[in-house]
Every structure is written in structure tokens, then in C-alpha cells.
N, CA, C and O of each residue as an XYZ file, in Angstrom:
284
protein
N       6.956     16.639     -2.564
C       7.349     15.815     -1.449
C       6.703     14.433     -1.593
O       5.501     14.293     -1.365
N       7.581     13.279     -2.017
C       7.005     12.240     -1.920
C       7.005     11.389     -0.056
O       7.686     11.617      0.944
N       5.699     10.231     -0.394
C       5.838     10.194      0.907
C       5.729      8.376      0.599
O       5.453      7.916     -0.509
N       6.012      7.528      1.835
C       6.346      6.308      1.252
C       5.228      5.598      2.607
O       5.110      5.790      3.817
N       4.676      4.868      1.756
C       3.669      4.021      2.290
C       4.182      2.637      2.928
O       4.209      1.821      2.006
N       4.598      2.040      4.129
C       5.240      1.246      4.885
C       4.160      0.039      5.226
O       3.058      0.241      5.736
N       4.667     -1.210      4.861
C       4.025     -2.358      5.867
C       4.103     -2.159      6.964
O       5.224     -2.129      7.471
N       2.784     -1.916      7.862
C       2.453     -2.019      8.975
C       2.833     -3.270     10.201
O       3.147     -3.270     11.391
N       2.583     -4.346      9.070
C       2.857     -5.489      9.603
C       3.071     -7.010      8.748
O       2.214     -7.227      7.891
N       3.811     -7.733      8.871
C       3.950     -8.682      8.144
C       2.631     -9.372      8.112
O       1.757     -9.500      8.970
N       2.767     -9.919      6.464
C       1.652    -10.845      5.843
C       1.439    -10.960      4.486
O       2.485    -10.669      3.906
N       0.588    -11.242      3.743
C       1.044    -11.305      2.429
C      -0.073    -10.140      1.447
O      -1.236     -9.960      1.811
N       0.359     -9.627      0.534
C      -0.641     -8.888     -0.236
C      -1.775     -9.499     -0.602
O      -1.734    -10.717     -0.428
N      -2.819     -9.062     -1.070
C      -4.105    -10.049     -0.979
C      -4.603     -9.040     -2.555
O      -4.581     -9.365     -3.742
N      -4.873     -8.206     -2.112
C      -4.888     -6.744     -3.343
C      -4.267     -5.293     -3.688
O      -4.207     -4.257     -3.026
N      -4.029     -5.475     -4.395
C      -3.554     -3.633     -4.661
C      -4.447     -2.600     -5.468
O      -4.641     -2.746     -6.675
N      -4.800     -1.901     -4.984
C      -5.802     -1.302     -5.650
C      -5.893      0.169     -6.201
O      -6.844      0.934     -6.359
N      -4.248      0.299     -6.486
C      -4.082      1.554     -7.172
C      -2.772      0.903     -8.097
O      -2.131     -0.130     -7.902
N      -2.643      2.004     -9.247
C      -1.333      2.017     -9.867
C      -1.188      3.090     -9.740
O      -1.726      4.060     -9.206
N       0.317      2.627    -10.776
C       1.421      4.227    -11.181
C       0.458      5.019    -11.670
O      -0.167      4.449    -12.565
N       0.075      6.152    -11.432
C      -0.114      7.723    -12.034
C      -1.952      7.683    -11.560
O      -2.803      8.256    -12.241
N      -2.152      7.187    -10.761
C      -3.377      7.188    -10.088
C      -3.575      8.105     -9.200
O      -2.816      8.090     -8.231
N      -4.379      8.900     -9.250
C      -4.681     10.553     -7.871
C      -5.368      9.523     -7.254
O      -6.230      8.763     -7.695
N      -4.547      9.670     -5.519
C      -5.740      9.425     -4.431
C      -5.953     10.453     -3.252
O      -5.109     11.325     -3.048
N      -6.643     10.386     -2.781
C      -7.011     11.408     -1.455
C      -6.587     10.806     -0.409
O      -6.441      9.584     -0.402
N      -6.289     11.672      0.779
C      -6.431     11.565      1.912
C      -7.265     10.066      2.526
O      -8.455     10.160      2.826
N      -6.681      8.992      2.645
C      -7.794      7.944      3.444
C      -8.179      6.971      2.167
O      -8.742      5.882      2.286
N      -7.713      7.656      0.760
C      -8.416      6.533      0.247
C      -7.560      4.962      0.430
O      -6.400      4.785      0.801
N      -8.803      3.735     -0.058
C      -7.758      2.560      0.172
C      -6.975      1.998     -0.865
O      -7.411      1.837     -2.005
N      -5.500      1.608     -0.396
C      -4.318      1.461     -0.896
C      -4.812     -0.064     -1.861
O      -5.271     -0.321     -2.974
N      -4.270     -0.975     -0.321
C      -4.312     -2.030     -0.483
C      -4.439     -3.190      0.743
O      -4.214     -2.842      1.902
N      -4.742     -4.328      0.487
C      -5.106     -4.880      1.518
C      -4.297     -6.225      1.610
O      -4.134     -7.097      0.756
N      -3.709     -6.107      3.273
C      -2.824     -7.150      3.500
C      -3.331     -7.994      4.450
O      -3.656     -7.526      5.542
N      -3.492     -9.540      4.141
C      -3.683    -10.520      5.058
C      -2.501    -10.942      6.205
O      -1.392    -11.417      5.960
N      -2.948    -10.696      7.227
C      -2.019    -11.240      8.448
C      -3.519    -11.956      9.625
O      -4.643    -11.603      9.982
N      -2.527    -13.167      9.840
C      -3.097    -14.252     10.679
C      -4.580    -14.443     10.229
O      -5.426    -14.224     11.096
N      -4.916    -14.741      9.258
C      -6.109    -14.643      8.605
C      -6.959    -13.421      8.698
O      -8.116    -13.450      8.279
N      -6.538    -12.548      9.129
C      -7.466    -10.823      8.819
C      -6.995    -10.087      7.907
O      -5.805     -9.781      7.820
N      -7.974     -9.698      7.068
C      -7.635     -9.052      5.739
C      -7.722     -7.106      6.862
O      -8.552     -6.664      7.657
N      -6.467     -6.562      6.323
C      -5.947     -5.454      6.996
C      -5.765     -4.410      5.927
O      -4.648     -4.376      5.411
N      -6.832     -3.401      5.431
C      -6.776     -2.547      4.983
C      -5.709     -1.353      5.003
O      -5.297     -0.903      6.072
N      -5.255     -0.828      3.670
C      -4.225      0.262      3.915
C      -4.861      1.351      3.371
O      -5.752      1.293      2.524
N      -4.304      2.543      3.960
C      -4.754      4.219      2.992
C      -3.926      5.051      2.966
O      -2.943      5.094      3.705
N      -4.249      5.924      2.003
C      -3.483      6.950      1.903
C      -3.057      7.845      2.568
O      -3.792      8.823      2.428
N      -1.991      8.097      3.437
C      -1.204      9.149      4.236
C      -1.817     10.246      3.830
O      -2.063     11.126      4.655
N      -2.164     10.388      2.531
C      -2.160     11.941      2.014
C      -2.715     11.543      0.839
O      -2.841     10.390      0.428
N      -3.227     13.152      0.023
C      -3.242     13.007     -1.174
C      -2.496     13.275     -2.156
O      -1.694     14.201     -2.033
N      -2.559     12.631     -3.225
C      -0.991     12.879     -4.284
C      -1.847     11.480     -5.295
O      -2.848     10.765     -5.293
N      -0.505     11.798     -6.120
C      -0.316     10.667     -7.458
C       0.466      9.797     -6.988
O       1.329     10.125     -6.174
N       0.307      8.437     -7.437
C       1.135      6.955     -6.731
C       2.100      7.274     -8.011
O       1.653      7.553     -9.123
N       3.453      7.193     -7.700
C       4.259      7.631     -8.320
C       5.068      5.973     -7.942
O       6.114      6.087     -8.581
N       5.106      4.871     -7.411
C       5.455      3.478     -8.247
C       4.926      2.479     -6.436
O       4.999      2.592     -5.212
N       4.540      1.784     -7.277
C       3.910      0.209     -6.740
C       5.315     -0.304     -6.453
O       6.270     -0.264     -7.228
N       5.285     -0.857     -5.053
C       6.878     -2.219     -5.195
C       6.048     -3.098     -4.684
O       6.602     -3.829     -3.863
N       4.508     -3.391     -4.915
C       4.087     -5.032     -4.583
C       2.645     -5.496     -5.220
O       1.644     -4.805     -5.409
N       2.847     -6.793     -5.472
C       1.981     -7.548     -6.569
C       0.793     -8.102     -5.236
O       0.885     -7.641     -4.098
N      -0.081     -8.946     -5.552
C      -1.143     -9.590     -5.413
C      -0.409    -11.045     -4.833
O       0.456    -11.602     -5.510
N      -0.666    -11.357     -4.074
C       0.573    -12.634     -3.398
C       1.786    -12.544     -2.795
O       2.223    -13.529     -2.200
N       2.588    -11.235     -2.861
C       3.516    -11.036     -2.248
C       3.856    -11.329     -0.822
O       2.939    -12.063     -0.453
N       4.454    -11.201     -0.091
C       4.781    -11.521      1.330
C       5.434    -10.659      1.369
O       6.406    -10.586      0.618
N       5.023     -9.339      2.588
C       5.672     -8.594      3.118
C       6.022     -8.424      4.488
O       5.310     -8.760      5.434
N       7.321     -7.805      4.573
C       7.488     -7.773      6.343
C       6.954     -6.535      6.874
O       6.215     -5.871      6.146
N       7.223     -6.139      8.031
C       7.177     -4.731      8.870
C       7.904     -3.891      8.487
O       9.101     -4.158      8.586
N       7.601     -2.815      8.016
C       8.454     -1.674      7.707
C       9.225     -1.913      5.770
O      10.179     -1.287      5.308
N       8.361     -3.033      5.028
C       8.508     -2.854      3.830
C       8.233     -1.506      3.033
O       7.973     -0.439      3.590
N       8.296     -1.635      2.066
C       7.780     -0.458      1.362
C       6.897     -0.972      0.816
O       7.054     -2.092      0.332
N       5.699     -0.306      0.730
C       4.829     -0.885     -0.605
C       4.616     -0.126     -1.948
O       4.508     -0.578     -3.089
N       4.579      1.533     -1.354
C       4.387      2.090     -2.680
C       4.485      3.387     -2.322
O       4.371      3.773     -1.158
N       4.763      4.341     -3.595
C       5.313      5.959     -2.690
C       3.862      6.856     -3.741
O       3.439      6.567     -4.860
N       3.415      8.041     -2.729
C       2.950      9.058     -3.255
C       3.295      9.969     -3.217
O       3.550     10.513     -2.142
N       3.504     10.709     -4.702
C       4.556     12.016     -4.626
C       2.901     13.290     -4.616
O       3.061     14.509     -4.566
């Protein structure tokens, strides 16, 4: 069961801190998105393997983007 990791809220990527075929746990951190100057930490829904990244370091994302799925 993959599960898909969603922008919370618009702003731009700042870091990503996993790739493809990376095990994370429960809570670990994703990546971190700047909105209105606060850097806004993401985590893992669950644990699993990041099975594909859809965002770089500078990106601009909206609400309800995708950022990246763990199967």
C-alpha cells in the first residue's frame, strides 16, 4: 500500500531529505517547506521505502501537491 505525502500548504521547498529507495519510520523528517518565512517541517505518515520524490530544493509548491509517495 503506497501512501502519498501532500503539501500541507503552499511555499517553496527549502530541503528534501530523503530519496528513492530510502527506509523511513513513522515521524521521520521528510522535508522542509518555507511558507511566509517559517521553515515547516514534514514526516512520515508511516513507515515504508520512498518509492519516488516529485520535488527538488527551490521548488514552489501549492496545497494539496504531491511531494513524494511511500510504498
Amino acid at each position: 500500500m503506497a501512501n502519498e505525502v501532500r503539501a500541507p500548504l503552499d511555499g517553496t521547498i527549502r530541503t528534501v531529505m530523503v530519496e528513492f529507495g530510502v527506509k523511513v519510520e513513522l515521524d521521520d523528517e521528510l522535508l522542509v517547506i518555507e511558507a511566509m518565512k517559517m521553515e515547516n517541517l514534514i514526516y512520515a505518515p508511516r513507515a515504508g521505502t520512498v518509492k519516488d520524490v516529485k520535488v527538488k530544493a527551490g521548488d514552489r509548491v501549492h496545497f494539496g501537491d504531491l511531494l513524494l509517495v511511500i510504498g
